[in-house]
Phi, psi and omega in degrees: 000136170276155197201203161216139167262143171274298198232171143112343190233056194273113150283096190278325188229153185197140183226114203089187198190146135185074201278027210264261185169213187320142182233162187240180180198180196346156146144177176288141151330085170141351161125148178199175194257175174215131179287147180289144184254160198275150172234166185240131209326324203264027192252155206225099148268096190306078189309328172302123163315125162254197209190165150205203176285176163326172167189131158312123143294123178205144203219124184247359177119030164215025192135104183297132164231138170269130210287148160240328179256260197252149169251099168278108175308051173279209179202079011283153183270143167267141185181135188226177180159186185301140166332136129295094165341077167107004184294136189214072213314345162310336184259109181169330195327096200120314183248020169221164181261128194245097186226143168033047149098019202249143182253122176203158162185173198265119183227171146240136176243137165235195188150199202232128179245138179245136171262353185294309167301325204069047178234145171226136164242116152348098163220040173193121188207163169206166176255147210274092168314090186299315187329284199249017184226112150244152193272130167328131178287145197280131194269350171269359157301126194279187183267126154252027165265139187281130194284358202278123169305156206291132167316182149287119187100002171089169210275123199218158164254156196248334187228115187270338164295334153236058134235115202206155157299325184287321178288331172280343176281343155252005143311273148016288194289319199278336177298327176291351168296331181306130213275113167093026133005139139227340202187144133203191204162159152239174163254142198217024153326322186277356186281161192291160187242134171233143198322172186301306175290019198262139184311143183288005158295283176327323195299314206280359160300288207287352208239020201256160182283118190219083195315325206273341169242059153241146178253115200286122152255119160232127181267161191188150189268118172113227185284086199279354161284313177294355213254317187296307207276342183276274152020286218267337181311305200263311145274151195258000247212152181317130188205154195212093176217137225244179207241154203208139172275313199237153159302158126318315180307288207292282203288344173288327178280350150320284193303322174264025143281330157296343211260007168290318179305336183344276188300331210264328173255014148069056190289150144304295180163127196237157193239146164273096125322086179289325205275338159257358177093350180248160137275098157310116177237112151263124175275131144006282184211159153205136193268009197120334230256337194263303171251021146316313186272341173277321181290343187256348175276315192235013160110151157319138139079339181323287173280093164310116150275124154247122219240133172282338192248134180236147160300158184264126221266000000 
Protein backbone atom coordinates (compact mmCIF):
# COMPACT_ATOMS: atom_id res chain seq x y z
CA UNK A 1 0.00 0.00 0.00
CA UNK A 2 1.54 3.50 -0.37
CA UNK A 3 1.96 5.76 2.15
CA UNK A 4 4.20 8.31 3.32
CA UNK A 5 6.13 8.27 6.71
CA UNK A 6 5.93 10.99 8.50
CA UNK A 7 8.62 10.67 11.22
CA UNK A 8 10.72 7.66 12.23
CA UNK A 9 12.63 6.33 9.07
CA UNK A 10 16.13 8.44 9.87
CA UNK A 11 18.65 7.16 7.75
CA UNK A 12 21.52 7.35 10.15
CA UNK A 13 24.25 5.93 7.93
CA UNK A 14 25.43 5.20 4.38
CA UNK A 15 28.49 3.66 3.24
CA UNK A 16 28.73 3.58 -0.20
CA UNK A 17 25.79 4.84 -2.51
CA UNK A 18 23.71 1.84 -4.11
CA UNK A 19 19.77 0.67 -3.72
CA UNK A 20 20.17 -1.54 -7.39
CA UNK A 21 21.45 -4.70 -6.80
CA UNK A 22 23.92 -6.67 -8.46
CA UNK A 23 27.07 -6.46 -10.70
CA UNK A 24 28.52 -8.35 -13.01
CA UNK A 25 32.03 -9.22 -14.24
CA UNK A 26 34.07 -10.73 -17.66
CA UNK A 27 32.24 -13.01 -19.87
CA UNK A 28 30.13 -13.26 -23.03
CA UNK A 29 26.74 -11.51 -22.68
CA UNK A 30 24.31 -13.78 -20.97
CA UNK A 31 26.31 -15.02 -18.41
CA UNK A 32 29.95 -16.18 -18.22
CA UNK A 33 32.52 -17.58 -15.84
CA UNK A 34 35.48 -15.83 -14.65
CA UNK A 35 38.43 -17.85 -12.58
CA UNK A 36 38.78 -16.99 -9.01
CA UNK A 37 42.25 -14.99 -8.58
CA UNK A 38 44.51 -16.80 -5.93
CA UNK A 39 44.67 -15.37 -1.98
CA UNK A 40 46.90 -15.79 0.21
CA UNK A 41 46.18 -18.14 3.16
CA UNK A 42 45.46 -15.43 6.15
CA UNK A 43 42.67 -13.37 3.75
CA UNK A 44 39.57 -13.95 5.17
CA UNK A 45 37.05 -15.27 2.46
CA UNK A 46 33.75 -16.10 1.81
CA UNK A 47 34.29 -19.06 -0.66
CA UNK A 48 30.21 -19.81 -1.05
CA UNK A 49 28.87 -17.87 -4.24
CA UNK A 50 26.58 -14.92 -3.19
CA UNK A 51 24.24 -13.25 -5.08
CA UNK A 52 22.35 -10.21 -4.29
CA UNK A 53 18.98 -8.25 -6.46
CA UNK A 54 20.02 -6.22 -9.45
CA UNK A 55 22.96 -4.12 -8.55
CA UNK A 56 24.63 -1.05 -10.33
CA UNK A 57 28.35 -1.63 -11.97
CA UNK A 58 29.86 1.82 -11.88
CA UNK A 59 33.64 2.70 -12.79
CA UNK A 60 34.52 6.45 -12.43
CA UNK A 61 37.91 6.17 -13.99
CA UNK A 62 39.56 3.96 -11.24
CA UNK A 63 37.96 1.15 -11.38
CA UNK A 64 34.37 -1.09 -11.39
CA UNK A 65 32.98 -1.18 -8.24
CA UNK A 66 29.63 -2.81 -7.09
CA UNK A 67 27.04 -0.18 -5.59
CA UNK A 68 25.43 -2.30 -2.98
CA UNK A 69 23.99 0.59 -0.92
CA UNK A 70 22.23 4.23 -1.49
CA UNK A 71 22.69 5.69 -5.57
CA UNK A 72 22.77 9.28 -5.68
CA UNK A 73 20.58 9.84 -8.79
CA UNK A 74 23.07 12.31 -10.47
CA UNK A 75 24.27 12.24 -14.40
CA UNK A 76 26.51 10.52 -14.07
CA UNK A 77 24.83 8.68 -10.59
CA UNK A 78 27.31 8.27 -7.72
CA UNK A 79 27.57 5.24 -5.92
CA UNK A 80 30.80 3.17 -4.28
CA UNK A 81 31.37 -0.71 -2.93
CA UNK A 82 33.75 -3.60 -3.00
CA UNK A 83 36.22 -3.97 -6.29
CA UNK A 84 35.35 -6.09 -9.06
CA UNK A 85 37.78 -8.64 -9.76
CA UNK A 86 38.75 -9.11 -13.18
CA UNK A 87 36.05 -6.78 -14.58
CA UNK A 88 36.13 -5.92 -18.03
CA UNK A 89 33.34 -3.44 -19.69
CA UNK A 90 34.76 -4.51 -23.29
CA UNK A 91 32.29 -7.90 -22.66
CA UNK A 92 29.85 -5.50 -22.06
CA UNK A 93 29.07 -3.45 -25.42
CA UNK A 94 25.34 -2.52 -25.52
CA UNK A 95 24.73 -2.78 -22.05
CA UNK A 96 26.06 0.26 -20.00
CA UNK A 97 25.87 3.84 -20.16
CA UNK A 98 28.97 6.05 -20.90
CA UNK A 99 28.64 10.09 -19.38
CA UNK A 100 31.58 12.59 -18.65
CA UNK A 101 34.00 9.50 -18.74
CA UNK A 102 31.78 7.33 -15.91
CA UNK A 103 30.65 3.91 -16.79
CA UNK A 104 27.59 2.24 -15.04
CA UNK A 105 25.02 -0.54 -15.87
CA UNK A 106 22.70 -3.04 -14.38
CA UNK A 107 23.89 -6.72 -13.87
CA UNK A 108 23.12 -9.91 -11.88
CA UNK A 109 26.06 -11.74 -10.46
CA UNK A 110 27.04 -14.28 -8.32
CA UNK A 111 30.97 -14.67 -7.39
CA UNK A 112 33.10 -14.81 -4.29
CA UNK A 113 33.33 -11.78 -1.71
CA UNK A 114 36.57 -11.23 0.20
CA UNK A 115 36.03 -8.64 3.11
CA UNK A 116 39.43 -8.45 4.13
CA UNK A 117 39.98 -6.32 0.82
CA UNK A 118 36.43 -5.30 -0.15
CA UNK A 119 36.79 -7.29 -3.23
CA UNK A 120 33.93 -9.34 -5.21
CA UNK A 121 35.36 -11.59 -8.03
CA UNK A 122 32.83 -12.62 -10.29
CA UNK A 123 31.85 -16.10 -11.84
CA UNK A 124 28.77 -15.64 -13.19
CA UNK A 125 27.31 -12.38 -14.50
CA UNK A 126 24.58 -11.07 -16.92
CA UNK A 127 23.47 -7.93 -17.67
CA UNK A 128 19.91 -7.13 -15.84
CA UNK A 129 16.93 -7.53 -18.16
CA UNK A 130 13.99 -5.24 -16.93
CA UNK A 131 11.85 -6.61 -19.57
CA UNK A 132 11.88 -10.24 -18.51
CA UNK A 133 13.23 -10.14 -14.90
CA UNK A 134 11.56 -8.93 -11.41
CA UNK A 135 13.27 -7.48 -9.51
CA UNK A 136 12.49 -9.00 -5.74
CA UNK A 137 10.83 -7.28 -3.23
CA UNK A 138 13.26 -5.06 -0.77
CA UNK A 139 12.64 -6.84 2.54
CA UNK A 140 13.91 -3.09 4.28
CA UNK A 141 11.04 -1.28 2.74
CA UNK A 142 8.03 -0.50 5.31
CA UNK A 143 4.78 -1.37 5.44
CA UNK A 144 1.97 1.60 5.47
CA UNK A 145 -1.15 -0.21 6.03
CA UNK A 146 -2.85 0.83 8.48
CA UNK A 147 -3.02 -1.92 11.20
CA UNK A 148 -6.09 -0.71 12.83
CA UNK A 149 -9.20 -2.99 12.08
CA UNK A 150 -11.78 -0.54 9.97
CA UNK A 151 -13.96 1.17 12.34
CA UNK A 152 -17.75 0.67 13.04
CA UNK A 153 -19.63 2.20 10.21
CA UNK A 154 -16.11 1.84 8.06
CA UNK A 155 -13.36 4.49 7.49
CA UNK A 156 -14.82 8.15 7.83
CA UNK A 157 -13.73 11.47 8.60
CA UNK A 158 -15.60 12.72 11.74
CA UNK A 159 -15.18 16.35 11.66
CA UNK A 160 -14.23 18.19 8.40
CA UNK A 161 -13.26 21.16 9.84
CA UNK A 162 -10.32 19.50 11.24
CA UNK A 163 -9.29 17.51 8.36
CA UNK A 164 -7.37 20.14 6.65
CA UNK A 165 -3.21 19.99 5.88
CA UNK A 166 -2.67 22.09 8.50
CA UNK A 167 -4.60 20.06 11.01
CA UNK A 168 -2.75 16.69 10.18
CA UNK A 169 0.67 18.59 10.30
CA UNK A 170 -0.20 19.26 13.82
CA UNK A 171 -1.15 16.19 14.37
CA UNK A 172 1.83 14.97 13.20
CA UNK A 173 4.09 17.55 15.60
CA UNK A 174 1.85 16.83 18.75
CA UNK A 175 2.29 13.03 18.50
CA UNK A 176 6.04 13.25 18.42
CA UNK A 177 5.33 14.71 21.53
CA UNK A 178 3.75 11.98 23.35
CA UNK A 179 4.91 10.14 26.28
CA UNK A 180 6.11 6.80 24.96
CA UNK A 181 6.29 8.38 21.14
CA UNK A 182 7.29 5.32 18.64
CA UNK A 183 5.91 5.95 15.03
CA UNK A 184 3.49 7.79 12.53
CA UNK A 185 3.23 7.49 8.83
CA UNK A 186 0.21 7.83 6.86
CA UNK A 187 -1.93 5.64 4.32
CA UNK A 188 -3.10 7.10 1.52
CA UNK A 189 -4.46 3.58 0.13
CA UNK A 190 -8.02 4.89 -0.35
CA UNK A 191 -6.92 7.68 -2.56
CA UNK A 192 -7.57 6.60 -6.41
CA UNK A 193 -4.51 5.20 -7.73
CA UNK A 194 -4.22 6.49 -11.60
CA UNK A 195 -3.62 4.19 -14.70
CA UNK A 196 -1.03 4.30 -17.36
CA UNK A 197 -3.85 6.22 -19.53
CA UNK A 198 -4.95 8.75 -16.74
CA UNK A 199 -5.68 12.53 -17.67
CA UNK A 200 -3.29 14.94 -15.85
CA UNK A 201 -6.63 15.86 -13.72
CA UNK A 202 -6.39 12.23 -12.48
CA UNK A 203 -2.53 11.91 -12.39
CA UNK A 204 -2.60 15.16 -10.04
CA UNK A 205 -5.73 13.08 -7.63
CA UNK A 206 -3.24 10.68 -7.16
CA UNK A 207 -0.45 12.09 -6.60
CA UNK A 208 -2.06 16.01 -4.26
CA UNK A 209 -2.24 15.78 -0.11
CA UNK A 210 -5.85 14.79 0.32
CA UNK A 211 -6.63 14.85 4.25
CA UNK A 212 -10.52 13.94 4.09
CA UNK A 213 -9.00 9.99 2.48
CA UNK A 214 -5.67 10.00 4.20
CA UNK A 215 -5.86 7.80 7.28
CA UNK A 216 -3.17 9.41 10.46
CA UNK A 217 -1.37 6.11 11.99
CA UNK A 218 0.27 6.83 15.25
CA UNK A 219 1.74 3.98 17.50
CA UNK A 220 3.07 4.79 20.94
CA UNK A 221 4.32 2.77 24.23
CA UNK A 222 2.09 2.86 27.29
CA UNK A 223 -1.55 4.57 26.87
CA UNK A 224 -3.06 4.31 23.72
CA UNK A 225 -6.74 5.85 24.68
CA UNK A 226 -4.78 8.53 25.71
CA UNK A 227 -2.67 9.27 23.35
CA UNK A 228 -5.84 8.69 20.61
CA UNK A 229 -8.09 10.96 22.74
CA UNK A 230 -5.50 13.73 22.97
CA UNK A 231 -4.94 13.26 18.86
CA UNK A 232 -8.80 13.85 18.14
CA UNK A 233 -8.74 17.37 20.39
CA UNK A 234 -6.64 18.07 16.79
CA UNK A 235 -7.48 16.03 14.01
CA UNK A 236 -11.39 15.40 12.66
CA UNK A 237 -9.94 12.92 10.01
CA UNK A 238 -9.57 9.11 9.82
CA UNK A 239 -6.98 8.12 12.38
CA UNK A 240 -5.48 4.93 13.58
CA UNK A 241 -3.65 4.22 16.97
CA UNK A 242 -1.71 1.64 18.01
CA UNK A 243 0.36 0.09 21.04
CA UNK A 244 4.10 -0.18 20.31
CA UNK A 245 7.24 -2.49 22.02
CA UNK A 246 9.80 0.41 21.69
CA UNK A 247 9.94 4.18 21.80
CA UNK A 248 11.53 6.12 19.21
CA UNK A 249 13.86 7.31 21.85
CA UNK A 250 14.98 3.37 22.60
CA UNK A 251 15.54 2.93 19.10
CA UNK A 252 17.52 5.82 17.94
CA UNK A 253 20.17 4.95 20.91
CA UNK A 254 20.64 1.82 19.22
CA UNK A 255 21.47 3.26 16.10
CA UNK A 256 23.67 5.61 17.41
CA UNK A 257 25.48 2.88 19.02
CA UNK A 258 25.98 1.36 15.63
CA UNK A 259 26.74 4.03 13.67
CA UNK A 260 30.78 4.03 14.94
CA UNK A 261 30.58 0.80 13.77
CA UNK A 262 30.34 1.77 9.84
CA UNK A 263 33.89 0.50 8.60
CA UNK A 264 34.57 -2.26 11.00
CA UNK A 265 30.82 -4.05 9.52
CA UNK A 266 31.41 -2.67 6.59
CA UNK A 267 27.48 -0.91 7.04
CA UNK A 268 25.05 0.63 3.96
CA UNK A 269 23.13 1.88 6.32
CA UNK A 270 21.06 1.55 9.41
CA UNK A 271 17.80 2.84 10.06
CA UNK A 272 14.73 3.66 13.43
CA UNK A 273 11.85 1.65 12.10
CA UNK A 274 9.42 2.97 14.56
CA UNK A 275 6.67 1.84 12.68
CA UNK A 276 7.93 -2.16 13.12
CA UNK A 277 9.76 -1.56 16.04
CA UNK A 278 13.62 -2.52 14.90
CA UNK A 279 16.37 -1.05 13.76
CA UNK A 280 17.16 -1.94 10.43
CA UNK A 281 21.22 -2.67 9.55
CA UNK A 282 22.08 -3.07 6.15
CA UNK A 283 25.15 -4.58 5.40
CA UNK A 284 27.46 -5.45 2.87
CA UNK A 285 27.25 -9.37 3.86
CA UNK A 286 26.80 -11.03 6.97
CA UNK A 287 27.19 -14.44 7.42
CA UNK A 288 25.32 -14.77 10.69
CA UNK A 289 27.70 -14.41 12.60
CA UNK A 290 26.40 -9.78 12.87
CA UNK A 291 23.17 -11.14 13.70
CA UNK A 292 23.54 -13.46 15.97
CA UNK A 293 25.83 -10.70 18.18
CA UNK A 294 22.72 -7.90 17.67
CA UNK A 295 20.20 -10.63 19.20
CA UNK A 296 22.63 -11.41 22.22
CA UNK A 297 23.15 -7.40 22.78
CA UNK A 298 19.61 -5.73 22.42
CA UNK A 299 17.03 -8.99 22.38
CA UNK A 300 15.58 -11.30 19.21
CA UNK A 301 14.39 -9.92 16.03
CA UNK A 302 15.45 -5.74 18.10
CA UNK A 303 18.19 -5.57 15.36
CA UNK A 304 16.95 -6.80 11.77
CA UNK A 305 20.78 -7.54 9.66
CA UNK A 306 20.00 -7.29 6.27
CA UNK A 307 23.31 -8.64 3.85
CA UNK A 308 22.88 -7.08 0.34
CA UNK A 309 25.47 -10.25 -1.24
CA UNK A 310 23.20 -13.89 0.06
CA UNK A 311 24.19 -17.26 -0.84
CA UNK A 312 23.48 -18.55 -3.89
CA UNK A 313 20.48 -21.49 -3.09
Amino acid sequence: MSGTRWSSWTAAAMLAAGIAAVSGCAGAPGGAGIPPTATTPDMTVHTSLLHTRTATVLDAGDGAELCLGMIATSLPPQCGGPELVGWDWSQWSGAYEDVAGVRWGEFVLTGVYDATVFAFTPSTVKPWDASTAQQPEDPSLPDFTTPCDAPEGGWRVLDPARTTIEAMDRAFQHAAQLDGYAASWVDRARVPVSGPGASPEEQLEATAVQPELTIVNVTVVGDRAAAEESLREIWGGMLCVTTAQRTEAELQRIVDELLPRTEDIRMLSVVNDGMSGTVVLDVVHDDGALQAEMDERYGEGVVEVVSALTPVD
